[in-house]
DSSP file (Angstrom, degrees, kcal/mol; ACC not computed):
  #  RESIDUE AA STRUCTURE BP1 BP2  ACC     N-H-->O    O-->H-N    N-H-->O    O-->H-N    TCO  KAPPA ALPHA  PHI   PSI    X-CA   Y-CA   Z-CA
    1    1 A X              0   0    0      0, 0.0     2,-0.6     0, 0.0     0, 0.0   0.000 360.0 360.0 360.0 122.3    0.0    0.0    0.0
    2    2 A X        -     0   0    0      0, 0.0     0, 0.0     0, 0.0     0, 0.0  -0.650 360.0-135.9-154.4-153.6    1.1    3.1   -0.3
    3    3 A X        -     0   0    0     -2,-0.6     2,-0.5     1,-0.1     0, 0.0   0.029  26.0-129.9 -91.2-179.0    1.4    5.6    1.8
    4    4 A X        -     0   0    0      4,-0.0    -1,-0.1     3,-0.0     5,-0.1  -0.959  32.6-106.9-109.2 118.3    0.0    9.6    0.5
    5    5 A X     >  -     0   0    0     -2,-0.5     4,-8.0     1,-0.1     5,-0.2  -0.386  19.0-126.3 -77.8 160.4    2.3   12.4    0.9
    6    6 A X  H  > S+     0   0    0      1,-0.2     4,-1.5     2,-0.2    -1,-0.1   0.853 109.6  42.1 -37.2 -51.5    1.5   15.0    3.6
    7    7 A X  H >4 S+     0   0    0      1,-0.2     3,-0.6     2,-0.2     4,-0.3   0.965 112.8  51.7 -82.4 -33.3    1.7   17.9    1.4
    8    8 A X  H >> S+     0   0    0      1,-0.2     4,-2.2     2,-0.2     3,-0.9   0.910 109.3  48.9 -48.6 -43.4   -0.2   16.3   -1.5
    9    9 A X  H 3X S+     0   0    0     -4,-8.0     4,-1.5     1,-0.2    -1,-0.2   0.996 111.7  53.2 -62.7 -21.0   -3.2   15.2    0.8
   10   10 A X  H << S+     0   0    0     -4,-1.5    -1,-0.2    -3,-0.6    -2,-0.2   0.320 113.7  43.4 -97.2   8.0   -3.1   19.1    2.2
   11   11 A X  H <> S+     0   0    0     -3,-0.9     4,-3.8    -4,-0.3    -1,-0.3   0.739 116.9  45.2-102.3 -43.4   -3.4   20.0   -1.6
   12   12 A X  H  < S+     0   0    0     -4,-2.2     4,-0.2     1,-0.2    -2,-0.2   0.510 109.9  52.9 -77.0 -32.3   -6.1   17.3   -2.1
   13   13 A X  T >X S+     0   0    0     -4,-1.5     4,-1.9    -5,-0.3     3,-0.8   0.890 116.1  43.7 -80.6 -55.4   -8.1   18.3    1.1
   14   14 A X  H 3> S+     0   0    0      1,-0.3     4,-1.9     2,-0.2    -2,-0.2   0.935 107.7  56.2 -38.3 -65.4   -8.1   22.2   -0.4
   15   15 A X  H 3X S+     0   0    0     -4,-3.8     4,-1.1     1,-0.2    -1,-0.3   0.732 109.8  44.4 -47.6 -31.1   -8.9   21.3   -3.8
   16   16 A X  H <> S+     0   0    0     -3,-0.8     4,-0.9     2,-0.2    -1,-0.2   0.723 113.8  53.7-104.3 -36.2  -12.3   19.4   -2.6
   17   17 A X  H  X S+     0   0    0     -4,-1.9     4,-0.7     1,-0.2     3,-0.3   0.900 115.1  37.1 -64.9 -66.7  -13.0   22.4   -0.3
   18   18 A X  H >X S+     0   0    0     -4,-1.9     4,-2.4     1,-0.2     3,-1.5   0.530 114.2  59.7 -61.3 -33.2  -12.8   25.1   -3.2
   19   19 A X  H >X S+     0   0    0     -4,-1.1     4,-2.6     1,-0.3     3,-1.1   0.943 111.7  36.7 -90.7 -96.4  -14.3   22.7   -5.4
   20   20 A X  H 3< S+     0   0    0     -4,-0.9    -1,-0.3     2,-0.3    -2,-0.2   0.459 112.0  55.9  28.2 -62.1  -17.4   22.5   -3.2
   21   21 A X  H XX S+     0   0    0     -3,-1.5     4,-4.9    -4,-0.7     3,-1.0   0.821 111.1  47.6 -80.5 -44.1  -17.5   25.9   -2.3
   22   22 A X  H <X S+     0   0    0     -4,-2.4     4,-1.1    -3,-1.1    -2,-0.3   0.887 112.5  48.4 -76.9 -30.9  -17.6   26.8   -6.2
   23   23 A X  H 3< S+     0   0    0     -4,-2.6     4,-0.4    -5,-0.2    -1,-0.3   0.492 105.7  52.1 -82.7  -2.8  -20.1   24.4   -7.0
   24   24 A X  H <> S+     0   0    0     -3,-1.0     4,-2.6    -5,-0.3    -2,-0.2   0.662 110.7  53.8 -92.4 -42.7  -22.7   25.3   -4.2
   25   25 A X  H  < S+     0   0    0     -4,-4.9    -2,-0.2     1,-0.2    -3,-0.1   0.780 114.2  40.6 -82.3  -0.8  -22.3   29.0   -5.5
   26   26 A X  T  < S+     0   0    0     -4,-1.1     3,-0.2     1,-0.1    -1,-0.2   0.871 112.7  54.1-104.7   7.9  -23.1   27.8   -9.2
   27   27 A X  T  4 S+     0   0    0     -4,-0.4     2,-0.8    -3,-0.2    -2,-0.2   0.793 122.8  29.5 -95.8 -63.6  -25.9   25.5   -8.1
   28   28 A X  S  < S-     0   0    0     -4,-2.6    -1,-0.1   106,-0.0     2,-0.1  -0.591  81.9-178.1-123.4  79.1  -27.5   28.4   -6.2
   29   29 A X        -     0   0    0     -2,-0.8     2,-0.2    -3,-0.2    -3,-0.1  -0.428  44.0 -90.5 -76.2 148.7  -26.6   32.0   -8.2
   30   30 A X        -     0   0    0     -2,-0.1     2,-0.5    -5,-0.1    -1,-0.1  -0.401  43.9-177.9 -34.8 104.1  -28.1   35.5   -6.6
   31   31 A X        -     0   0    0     -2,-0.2    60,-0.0    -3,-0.1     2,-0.0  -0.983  26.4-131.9-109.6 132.3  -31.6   36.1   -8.2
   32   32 A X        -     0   0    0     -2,-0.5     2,-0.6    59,-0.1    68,-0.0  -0.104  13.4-141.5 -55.9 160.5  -33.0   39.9   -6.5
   33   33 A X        -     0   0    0     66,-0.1     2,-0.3     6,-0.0    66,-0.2  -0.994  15.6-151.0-138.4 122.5  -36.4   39.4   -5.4
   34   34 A X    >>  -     0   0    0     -2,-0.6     3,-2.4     1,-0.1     4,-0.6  -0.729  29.9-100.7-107.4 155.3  -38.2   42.8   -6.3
   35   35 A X  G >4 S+     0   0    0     -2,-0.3     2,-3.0     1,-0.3     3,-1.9   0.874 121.3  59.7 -51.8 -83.0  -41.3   43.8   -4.0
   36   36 A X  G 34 S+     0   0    0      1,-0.2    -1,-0.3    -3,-0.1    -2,-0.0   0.166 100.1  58.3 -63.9  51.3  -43.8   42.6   -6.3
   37   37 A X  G <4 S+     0   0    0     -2,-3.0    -1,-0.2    -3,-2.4    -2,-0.2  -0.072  72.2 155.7-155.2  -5.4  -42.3   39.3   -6.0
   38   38 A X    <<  -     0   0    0     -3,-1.9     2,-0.8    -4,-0.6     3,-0.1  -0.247  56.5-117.7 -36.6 111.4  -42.6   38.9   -2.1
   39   39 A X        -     0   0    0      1,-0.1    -1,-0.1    90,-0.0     3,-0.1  -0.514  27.0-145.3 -84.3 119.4  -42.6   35.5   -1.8
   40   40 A X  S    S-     0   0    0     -2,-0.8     2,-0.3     1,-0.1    15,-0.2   0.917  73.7 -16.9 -35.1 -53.4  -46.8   34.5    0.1
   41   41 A X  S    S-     0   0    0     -3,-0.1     2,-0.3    12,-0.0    15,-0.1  -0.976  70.4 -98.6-145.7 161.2  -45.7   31.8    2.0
   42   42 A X        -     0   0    0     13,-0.5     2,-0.5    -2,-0.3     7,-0.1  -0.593  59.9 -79.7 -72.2 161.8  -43.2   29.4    2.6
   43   43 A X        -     0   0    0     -2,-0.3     5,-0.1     1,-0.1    -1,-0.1  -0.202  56.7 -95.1 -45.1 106.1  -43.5   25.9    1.3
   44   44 A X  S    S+     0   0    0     -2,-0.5    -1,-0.1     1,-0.2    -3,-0.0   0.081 107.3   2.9 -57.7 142.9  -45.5   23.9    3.0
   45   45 A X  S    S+     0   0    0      1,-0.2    -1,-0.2     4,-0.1     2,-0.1   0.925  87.0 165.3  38.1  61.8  -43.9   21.8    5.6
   46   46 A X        -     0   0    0      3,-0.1    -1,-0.2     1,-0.1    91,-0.1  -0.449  24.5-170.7 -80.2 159.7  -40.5   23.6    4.5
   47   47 A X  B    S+a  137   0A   0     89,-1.1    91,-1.1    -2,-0.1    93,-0.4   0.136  91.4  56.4-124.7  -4.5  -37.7   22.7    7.5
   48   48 A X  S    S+     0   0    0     88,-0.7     2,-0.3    89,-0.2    89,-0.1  -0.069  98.5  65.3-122.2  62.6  -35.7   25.4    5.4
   49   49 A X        +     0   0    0     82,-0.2     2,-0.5    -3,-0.1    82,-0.2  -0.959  45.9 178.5-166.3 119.2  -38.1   28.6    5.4
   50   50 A X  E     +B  130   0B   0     80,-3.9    80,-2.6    -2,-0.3     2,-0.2  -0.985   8.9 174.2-148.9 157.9  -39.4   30.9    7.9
   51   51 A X  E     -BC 129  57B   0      6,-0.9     6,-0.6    -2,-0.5    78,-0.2  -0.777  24.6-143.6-135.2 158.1  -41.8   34.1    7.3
   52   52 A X        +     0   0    0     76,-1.5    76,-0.2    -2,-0.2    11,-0.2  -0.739  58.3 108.0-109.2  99.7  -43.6   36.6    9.4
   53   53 A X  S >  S-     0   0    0      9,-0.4     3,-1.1    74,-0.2    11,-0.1  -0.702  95.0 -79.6-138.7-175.4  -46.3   37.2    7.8
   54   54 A X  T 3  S+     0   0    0      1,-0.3    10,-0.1    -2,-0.2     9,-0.1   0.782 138.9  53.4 -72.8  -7.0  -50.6   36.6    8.0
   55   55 A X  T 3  S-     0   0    0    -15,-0.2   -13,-0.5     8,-0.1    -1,-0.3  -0.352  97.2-176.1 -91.8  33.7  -48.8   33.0    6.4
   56   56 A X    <   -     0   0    0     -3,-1.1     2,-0.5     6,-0.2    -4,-0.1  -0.112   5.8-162.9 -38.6 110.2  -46.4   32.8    9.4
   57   57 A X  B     -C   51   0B   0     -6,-0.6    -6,-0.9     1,-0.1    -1,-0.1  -0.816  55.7 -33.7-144.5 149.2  -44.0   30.2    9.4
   58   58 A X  S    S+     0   0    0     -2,-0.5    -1,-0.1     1,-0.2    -6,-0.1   0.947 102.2 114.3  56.2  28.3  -41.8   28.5   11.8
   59   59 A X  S >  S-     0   0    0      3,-0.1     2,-2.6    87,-0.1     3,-1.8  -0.516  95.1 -81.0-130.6  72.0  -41.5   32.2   13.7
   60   60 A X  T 3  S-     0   0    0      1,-0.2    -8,-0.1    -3,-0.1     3,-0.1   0.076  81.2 -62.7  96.3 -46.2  -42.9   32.1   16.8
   61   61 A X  T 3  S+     0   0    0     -2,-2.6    -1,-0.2     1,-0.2    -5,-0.2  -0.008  94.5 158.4 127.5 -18.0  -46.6   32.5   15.8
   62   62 A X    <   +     0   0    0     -3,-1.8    -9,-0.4     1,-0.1    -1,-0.2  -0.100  15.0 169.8 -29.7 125.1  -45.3   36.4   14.3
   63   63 A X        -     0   0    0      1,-0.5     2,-0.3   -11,-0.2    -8,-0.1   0.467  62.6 -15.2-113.8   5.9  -47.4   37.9   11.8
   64   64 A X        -     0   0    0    -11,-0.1     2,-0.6   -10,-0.1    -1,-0.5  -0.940  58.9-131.8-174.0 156.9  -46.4   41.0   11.4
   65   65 A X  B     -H  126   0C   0     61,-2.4    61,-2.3    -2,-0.3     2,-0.2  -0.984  29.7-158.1-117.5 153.4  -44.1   43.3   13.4
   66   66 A X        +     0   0    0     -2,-0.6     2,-0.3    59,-0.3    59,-0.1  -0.554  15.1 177.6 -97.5 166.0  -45.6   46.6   13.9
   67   67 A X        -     0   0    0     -2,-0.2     2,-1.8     2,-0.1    57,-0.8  -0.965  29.9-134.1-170.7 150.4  -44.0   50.0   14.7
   68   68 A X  S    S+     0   0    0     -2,-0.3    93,-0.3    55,-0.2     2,-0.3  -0.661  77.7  94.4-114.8  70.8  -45.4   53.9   15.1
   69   69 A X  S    S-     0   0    0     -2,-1.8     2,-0.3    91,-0.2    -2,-0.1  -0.756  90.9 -89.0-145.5-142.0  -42.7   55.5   13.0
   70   70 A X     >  -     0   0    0     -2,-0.3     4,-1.3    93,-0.1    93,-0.1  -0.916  43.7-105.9-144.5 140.5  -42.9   56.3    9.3
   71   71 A X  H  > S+     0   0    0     -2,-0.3     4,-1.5     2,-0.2     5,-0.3   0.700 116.8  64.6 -32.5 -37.7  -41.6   53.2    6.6
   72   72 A X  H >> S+     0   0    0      1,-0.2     4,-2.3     2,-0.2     3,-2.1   0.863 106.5  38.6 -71.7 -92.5  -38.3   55.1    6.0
   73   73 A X  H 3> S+     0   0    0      1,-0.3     4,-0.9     2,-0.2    -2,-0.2   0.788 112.5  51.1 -13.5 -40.4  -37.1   54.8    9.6
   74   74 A X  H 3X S+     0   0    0     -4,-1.3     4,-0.8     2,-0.2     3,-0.5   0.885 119.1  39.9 -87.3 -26.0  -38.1   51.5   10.3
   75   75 A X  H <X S+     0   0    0     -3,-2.1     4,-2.7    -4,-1.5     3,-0.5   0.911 110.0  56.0 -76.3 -51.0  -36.2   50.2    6.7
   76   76 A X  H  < S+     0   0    0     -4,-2.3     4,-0.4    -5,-0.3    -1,-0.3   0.746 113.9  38.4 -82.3 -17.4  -33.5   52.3    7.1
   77   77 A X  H  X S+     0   0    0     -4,-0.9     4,-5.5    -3,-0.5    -1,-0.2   0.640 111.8  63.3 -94.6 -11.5  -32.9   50.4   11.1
   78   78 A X  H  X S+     0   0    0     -4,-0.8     4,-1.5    -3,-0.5    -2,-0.2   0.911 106.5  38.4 -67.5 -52.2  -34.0   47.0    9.3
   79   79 A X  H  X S+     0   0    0     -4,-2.7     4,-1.0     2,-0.2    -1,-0.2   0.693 104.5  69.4 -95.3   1.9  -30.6   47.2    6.9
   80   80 A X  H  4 S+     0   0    0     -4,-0.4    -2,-0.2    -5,-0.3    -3,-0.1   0.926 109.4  43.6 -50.5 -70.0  -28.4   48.6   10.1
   81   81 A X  H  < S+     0   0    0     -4,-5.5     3,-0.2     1,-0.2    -2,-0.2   0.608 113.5  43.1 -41.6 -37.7  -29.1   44.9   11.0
   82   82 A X  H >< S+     0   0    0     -4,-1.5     3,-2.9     1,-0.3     2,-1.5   0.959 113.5  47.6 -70.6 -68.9  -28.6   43.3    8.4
   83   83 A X  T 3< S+     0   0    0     -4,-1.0    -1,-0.3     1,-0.3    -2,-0.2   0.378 105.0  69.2 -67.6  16.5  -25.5   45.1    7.4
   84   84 A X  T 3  S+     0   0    0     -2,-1.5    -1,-0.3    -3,-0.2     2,-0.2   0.523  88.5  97.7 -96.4 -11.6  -24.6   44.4   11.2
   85   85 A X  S <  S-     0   0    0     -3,-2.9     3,-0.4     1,-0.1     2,-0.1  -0.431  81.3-106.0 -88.0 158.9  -24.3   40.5   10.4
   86   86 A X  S    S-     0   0    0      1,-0.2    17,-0.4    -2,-0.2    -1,-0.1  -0.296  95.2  -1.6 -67.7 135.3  -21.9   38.6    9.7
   87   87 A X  S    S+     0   0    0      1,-0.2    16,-1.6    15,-0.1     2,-0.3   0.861  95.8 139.3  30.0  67.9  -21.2   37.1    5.8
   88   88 A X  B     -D  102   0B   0     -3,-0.4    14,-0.2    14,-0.2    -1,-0.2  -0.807  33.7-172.6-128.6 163.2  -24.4   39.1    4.7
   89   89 A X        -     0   0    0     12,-1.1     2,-0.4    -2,-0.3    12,-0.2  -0.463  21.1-130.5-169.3  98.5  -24.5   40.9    1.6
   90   90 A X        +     0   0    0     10,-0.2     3,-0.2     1,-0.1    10,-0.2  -0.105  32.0 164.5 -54.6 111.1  -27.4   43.4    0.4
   91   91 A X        +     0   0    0     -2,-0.4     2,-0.4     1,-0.3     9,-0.2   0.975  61.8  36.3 -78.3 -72.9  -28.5   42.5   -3.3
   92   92 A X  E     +E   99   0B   0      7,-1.1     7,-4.6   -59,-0.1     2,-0.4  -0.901  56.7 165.8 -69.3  84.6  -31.6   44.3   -3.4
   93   93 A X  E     +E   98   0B   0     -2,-0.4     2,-0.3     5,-0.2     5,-0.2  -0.909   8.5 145.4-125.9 162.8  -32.9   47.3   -2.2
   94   94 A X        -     0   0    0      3,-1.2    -2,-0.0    -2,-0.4   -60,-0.0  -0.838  60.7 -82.0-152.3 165.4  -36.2   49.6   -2.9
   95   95 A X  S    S+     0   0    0     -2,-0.3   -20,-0.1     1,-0.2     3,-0.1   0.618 124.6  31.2   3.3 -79.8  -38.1   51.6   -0.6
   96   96 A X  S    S+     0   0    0      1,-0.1    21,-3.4    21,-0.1     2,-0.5   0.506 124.5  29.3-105.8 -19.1  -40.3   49.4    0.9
   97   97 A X  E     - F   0 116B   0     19,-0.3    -3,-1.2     2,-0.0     2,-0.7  -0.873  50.5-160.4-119.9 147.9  -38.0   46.3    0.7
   98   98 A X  E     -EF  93 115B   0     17,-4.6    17,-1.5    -2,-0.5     2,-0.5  -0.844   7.2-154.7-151.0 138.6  -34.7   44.9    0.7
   99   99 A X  E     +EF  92 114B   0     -7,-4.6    -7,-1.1    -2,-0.7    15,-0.2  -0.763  17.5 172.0-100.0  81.0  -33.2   41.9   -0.3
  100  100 A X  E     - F   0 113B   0     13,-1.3    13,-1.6    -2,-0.5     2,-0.3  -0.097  28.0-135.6 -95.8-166.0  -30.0   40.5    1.1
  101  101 A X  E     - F   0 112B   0     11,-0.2   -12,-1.1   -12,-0.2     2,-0.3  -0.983  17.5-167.6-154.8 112.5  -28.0   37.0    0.8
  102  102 A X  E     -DF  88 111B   0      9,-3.2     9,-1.9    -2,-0.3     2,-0.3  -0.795  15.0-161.5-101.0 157.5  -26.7   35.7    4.4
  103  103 A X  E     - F   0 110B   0    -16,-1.6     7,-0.2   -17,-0.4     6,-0.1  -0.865  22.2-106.2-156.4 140.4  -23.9   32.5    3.7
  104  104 A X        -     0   0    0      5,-0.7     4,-0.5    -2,-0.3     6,-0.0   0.049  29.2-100.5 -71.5 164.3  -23.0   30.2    6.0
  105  105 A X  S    S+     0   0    0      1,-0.2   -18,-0.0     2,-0.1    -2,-0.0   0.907 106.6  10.8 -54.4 -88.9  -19.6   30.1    8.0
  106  106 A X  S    S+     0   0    0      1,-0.2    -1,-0.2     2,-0.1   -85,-0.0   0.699 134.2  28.3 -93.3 -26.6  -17.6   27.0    5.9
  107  107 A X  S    S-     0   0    0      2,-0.1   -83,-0.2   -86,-0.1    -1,-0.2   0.721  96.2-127.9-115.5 -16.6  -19.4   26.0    2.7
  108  108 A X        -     0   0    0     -4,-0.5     2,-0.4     1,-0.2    -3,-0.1   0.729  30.9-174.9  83.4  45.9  -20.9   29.1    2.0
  109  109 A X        -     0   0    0     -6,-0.1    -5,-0.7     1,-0.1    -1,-0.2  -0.553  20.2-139.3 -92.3 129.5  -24.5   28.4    1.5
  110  110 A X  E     -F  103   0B   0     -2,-0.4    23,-1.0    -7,-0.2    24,-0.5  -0.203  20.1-172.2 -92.5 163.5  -26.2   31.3    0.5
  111  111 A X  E     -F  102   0B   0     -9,-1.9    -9,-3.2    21,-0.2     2,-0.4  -0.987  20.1-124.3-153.0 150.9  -29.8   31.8    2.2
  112  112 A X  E     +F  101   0B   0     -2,-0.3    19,-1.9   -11,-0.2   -11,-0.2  -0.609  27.9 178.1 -88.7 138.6  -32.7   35.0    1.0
  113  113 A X  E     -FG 100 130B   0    -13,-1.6   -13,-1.3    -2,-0.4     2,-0.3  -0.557   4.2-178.3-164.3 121.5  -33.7   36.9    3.3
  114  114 A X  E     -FG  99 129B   0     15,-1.4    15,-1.1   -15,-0.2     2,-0.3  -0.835  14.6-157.4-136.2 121.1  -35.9   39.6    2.7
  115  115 A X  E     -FG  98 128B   0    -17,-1.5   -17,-4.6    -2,-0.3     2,-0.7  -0.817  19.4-172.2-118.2 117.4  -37.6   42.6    4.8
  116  116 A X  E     +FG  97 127B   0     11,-1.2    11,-3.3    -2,-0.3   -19,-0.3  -0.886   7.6 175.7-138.4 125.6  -41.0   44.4    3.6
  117  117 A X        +     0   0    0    -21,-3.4     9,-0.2    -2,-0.7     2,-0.2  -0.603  11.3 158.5-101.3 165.4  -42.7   47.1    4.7
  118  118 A X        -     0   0    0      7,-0.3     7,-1.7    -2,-0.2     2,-0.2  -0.718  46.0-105.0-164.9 167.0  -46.1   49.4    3.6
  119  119 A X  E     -I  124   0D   0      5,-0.2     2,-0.3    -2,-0.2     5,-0.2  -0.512  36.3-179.5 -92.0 165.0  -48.1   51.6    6.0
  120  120 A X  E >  S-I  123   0D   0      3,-2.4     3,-3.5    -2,-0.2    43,-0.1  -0.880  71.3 -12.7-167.3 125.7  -51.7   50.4    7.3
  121  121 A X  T 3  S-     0   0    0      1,-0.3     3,-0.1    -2,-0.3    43,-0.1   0.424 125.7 -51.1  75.7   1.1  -53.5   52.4    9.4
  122  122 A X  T 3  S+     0   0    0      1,-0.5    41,-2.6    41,-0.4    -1,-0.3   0.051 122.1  83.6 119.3 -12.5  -50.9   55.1   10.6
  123  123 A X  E <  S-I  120   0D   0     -3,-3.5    -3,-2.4    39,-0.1     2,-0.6  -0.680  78.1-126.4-108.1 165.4  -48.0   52.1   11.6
  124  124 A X  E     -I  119   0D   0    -57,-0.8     2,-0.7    -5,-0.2    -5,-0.2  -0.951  24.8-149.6-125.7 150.8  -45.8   50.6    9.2
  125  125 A X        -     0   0    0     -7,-1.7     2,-0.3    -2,-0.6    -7,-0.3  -0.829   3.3-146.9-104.4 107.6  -45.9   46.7    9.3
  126  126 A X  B     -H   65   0C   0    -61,-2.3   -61,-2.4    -2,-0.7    -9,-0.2  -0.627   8.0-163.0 -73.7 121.6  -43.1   44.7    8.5
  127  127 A X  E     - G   0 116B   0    -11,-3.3   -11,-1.2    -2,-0.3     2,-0.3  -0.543  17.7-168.4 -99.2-173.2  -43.3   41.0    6.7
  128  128 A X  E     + G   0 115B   0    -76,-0.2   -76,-1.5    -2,-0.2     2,-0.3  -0.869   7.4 178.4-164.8 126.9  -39.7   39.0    7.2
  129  129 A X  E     +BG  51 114B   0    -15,-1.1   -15,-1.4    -2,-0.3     2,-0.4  -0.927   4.5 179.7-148.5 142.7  -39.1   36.0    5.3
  130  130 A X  E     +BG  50 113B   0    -80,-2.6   -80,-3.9    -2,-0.3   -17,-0.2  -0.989   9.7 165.3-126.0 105.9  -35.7   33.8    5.4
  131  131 A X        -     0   0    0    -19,-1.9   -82,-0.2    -2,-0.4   -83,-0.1  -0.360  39.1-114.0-165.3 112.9  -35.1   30.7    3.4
  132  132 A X        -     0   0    0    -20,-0.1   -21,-0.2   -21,-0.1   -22,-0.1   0.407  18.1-144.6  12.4 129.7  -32.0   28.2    2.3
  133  133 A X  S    S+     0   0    0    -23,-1.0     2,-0.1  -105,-0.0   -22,-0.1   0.877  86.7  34.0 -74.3 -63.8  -31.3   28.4   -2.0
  134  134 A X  S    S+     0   0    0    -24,-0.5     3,-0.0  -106,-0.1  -110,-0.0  -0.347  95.4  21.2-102.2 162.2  -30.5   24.2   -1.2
  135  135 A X  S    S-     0   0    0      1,-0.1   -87,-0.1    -2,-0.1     3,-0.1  -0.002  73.2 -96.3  79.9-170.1  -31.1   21.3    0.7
  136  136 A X  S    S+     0   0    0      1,-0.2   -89,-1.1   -89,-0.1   -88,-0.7   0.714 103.3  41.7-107.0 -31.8  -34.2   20.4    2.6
  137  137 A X  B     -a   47   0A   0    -90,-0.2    -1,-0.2   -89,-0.1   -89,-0.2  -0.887  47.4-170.9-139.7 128.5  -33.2   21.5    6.4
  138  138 A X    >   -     0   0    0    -91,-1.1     3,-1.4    -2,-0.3   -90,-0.1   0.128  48.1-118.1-116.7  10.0  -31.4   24.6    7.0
  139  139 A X  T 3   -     0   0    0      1,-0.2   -91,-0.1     2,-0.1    -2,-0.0   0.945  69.3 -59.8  38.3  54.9  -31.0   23.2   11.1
  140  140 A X  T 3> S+     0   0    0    -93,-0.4     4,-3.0     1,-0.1     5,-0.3   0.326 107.6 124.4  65.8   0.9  -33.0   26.2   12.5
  141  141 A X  H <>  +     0   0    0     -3,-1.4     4,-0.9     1,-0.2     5,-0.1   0.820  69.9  44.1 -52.3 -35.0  -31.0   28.6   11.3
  142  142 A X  H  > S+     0   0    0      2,-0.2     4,-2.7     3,-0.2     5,-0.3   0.941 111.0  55.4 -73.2 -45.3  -33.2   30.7    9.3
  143  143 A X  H  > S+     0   0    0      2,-0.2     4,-4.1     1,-0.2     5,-0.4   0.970 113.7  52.8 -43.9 -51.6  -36.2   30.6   12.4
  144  144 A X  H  X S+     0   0    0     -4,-3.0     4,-0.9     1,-0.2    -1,-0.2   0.840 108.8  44.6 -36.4 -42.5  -33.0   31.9   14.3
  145  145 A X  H  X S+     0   0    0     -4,-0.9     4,-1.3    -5,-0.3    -1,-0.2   0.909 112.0  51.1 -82.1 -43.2  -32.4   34.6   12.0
  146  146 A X  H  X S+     0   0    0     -4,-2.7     4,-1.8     1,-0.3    -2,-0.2   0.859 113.4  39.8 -61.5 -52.7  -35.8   35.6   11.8
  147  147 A X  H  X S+     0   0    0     -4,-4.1     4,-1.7    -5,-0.3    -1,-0.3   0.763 107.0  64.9 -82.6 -17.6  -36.6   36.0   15.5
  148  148 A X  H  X S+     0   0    0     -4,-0.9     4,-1.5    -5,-0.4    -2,-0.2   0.885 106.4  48.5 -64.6 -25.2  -33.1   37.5   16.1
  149  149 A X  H >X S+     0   0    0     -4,-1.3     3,-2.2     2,-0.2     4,-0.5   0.945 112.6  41.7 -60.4 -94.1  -34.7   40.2   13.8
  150  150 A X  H 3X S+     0   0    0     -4,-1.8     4,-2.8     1,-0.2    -1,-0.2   0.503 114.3  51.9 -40.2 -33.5  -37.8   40.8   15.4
  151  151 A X  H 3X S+     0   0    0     -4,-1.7     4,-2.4     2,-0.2    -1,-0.2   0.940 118.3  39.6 -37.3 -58.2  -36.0   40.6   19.0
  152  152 A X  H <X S+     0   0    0     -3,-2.2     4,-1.0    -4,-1.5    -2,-0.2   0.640 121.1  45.6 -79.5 -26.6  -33.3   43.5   17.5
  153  153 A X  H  < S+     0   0    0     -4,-0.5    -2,-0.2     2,-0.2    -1,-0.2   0.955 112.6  52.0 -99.5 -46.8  -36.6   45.6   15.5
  154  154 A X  H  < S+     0   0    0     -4,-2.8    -2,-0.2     1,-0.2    -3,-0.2   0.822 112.2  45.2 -81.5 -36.9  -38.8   45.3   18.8
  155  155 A X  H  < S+     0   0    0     -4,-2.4    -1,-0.2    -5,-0.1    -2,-0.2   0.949  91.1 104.0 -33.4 -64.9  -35.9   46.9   21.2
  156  156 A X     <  -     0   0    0     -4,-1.0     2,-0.1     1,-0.1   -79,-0.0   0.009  65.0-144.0 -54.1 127.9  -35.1   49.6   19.0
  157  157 A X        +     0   0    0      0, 0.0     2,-0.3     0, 0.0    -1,-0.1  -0.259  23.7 175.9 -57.7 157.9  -36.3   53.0   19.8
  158  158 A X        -     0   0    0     -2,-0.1   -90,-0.1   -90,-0.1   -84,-0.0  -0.831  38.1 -93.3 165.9 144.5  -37.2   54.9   16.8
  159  159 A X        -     0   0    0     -2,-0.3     2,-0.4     1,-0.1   -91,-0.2   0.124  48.8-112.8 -65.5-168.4  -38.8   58.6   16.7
  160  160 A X        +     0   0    0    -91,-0.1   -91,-0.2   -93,-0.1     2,-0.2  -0.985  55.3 127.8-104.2 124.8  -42.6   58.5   16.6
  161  161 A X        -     0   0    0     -2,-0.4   -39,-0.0   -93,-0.3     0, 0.0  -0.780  54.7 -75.8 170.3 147.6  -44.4   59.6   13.8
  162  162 A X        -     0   0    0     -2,-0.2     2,-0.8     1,-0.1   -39,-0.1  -0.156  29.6-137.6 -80.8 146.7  -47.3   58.4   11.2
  163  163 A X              0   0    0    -41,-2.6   -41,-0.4     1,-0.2    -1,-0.1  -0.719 360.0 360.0 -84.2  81.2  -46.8   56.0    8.5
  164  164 A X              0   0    0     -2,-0.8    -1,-0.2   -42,-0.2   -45,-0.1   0.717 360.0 360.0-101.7 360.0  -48.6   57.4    5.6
């Protein structure tokens, strides 16, 4: 038998991550998701999708976060957060929405996640939806991501003033 050299397996080990890496991003490329393109729901019985919305899934029971400020303010604290995270990267933004791309720590697996507001009634209401390009099971990560939002949006202070 014989034996592999050291530096060859540590070339061989490399080669299979980038390989990997590069094939998960052409297997799942960046598409923007424009506001009239707000995805309704997640899939039913998804294990890699969670929303807050009046289709709420796999958050809590959320269906909407609410806020007494005005749409610009509540968006504009919405991408602080996002642009506070870790491997995030904003694709898409408009007004009333914005569309980033979070990827995980080692393989890079990209996951949407996408923040929409309108006004209703003087408040502006936020939908939240997070979910995995691949695989079946995202291992709670997106539910994570999703209530870490709402946690981070329901804290925040923000002026007062009508949503019109």
């Amino acid at each position: 038998m014989t034996k592999l050299n050291p530096r060859l397996f540590a070339i061989l080990i490399i080669a299979s991550y980038l390989l990997s890496v590069i094939s998960i991003q052409i297997a799942a490329p960046d598409r923007i998701i424009d506001p009239g393109d707000f995805p309704e729901k997640c899939p039913e019985d998804s294990l890699n999708c969670s929303m807050i919305s009046p289709n709420s899934h796999r958050s809590g029971g959320l269906v909407e976060l609410r806020f007494n400020s005005d749409l610009e303010t509540v968006m504009q604290e919405a991408r602080e957060w996002i642009e506070s995270q870790p491997r995030t990267e904003l694709i898409g933004e408009w007004t009333n929405q914005t569309h980033s791309v979070f990827k995980s720590l080692m393989f890079r697996f990209p996951d949407d996640f996408l923040v929409s507001g309108f006004c209703e009634g003087g408040q502006s209401v936020i939908y939240v939806f997070s979910q995995s390009r691949l695989g079946i099971s995202d291992i709670g990560v997106n539910k994570d991501r999703v209530t870490s939002f709402a946690i981070h949006m329901e804290g925040v202070e923000m002026p007062t003033s009508e949503c019109l």
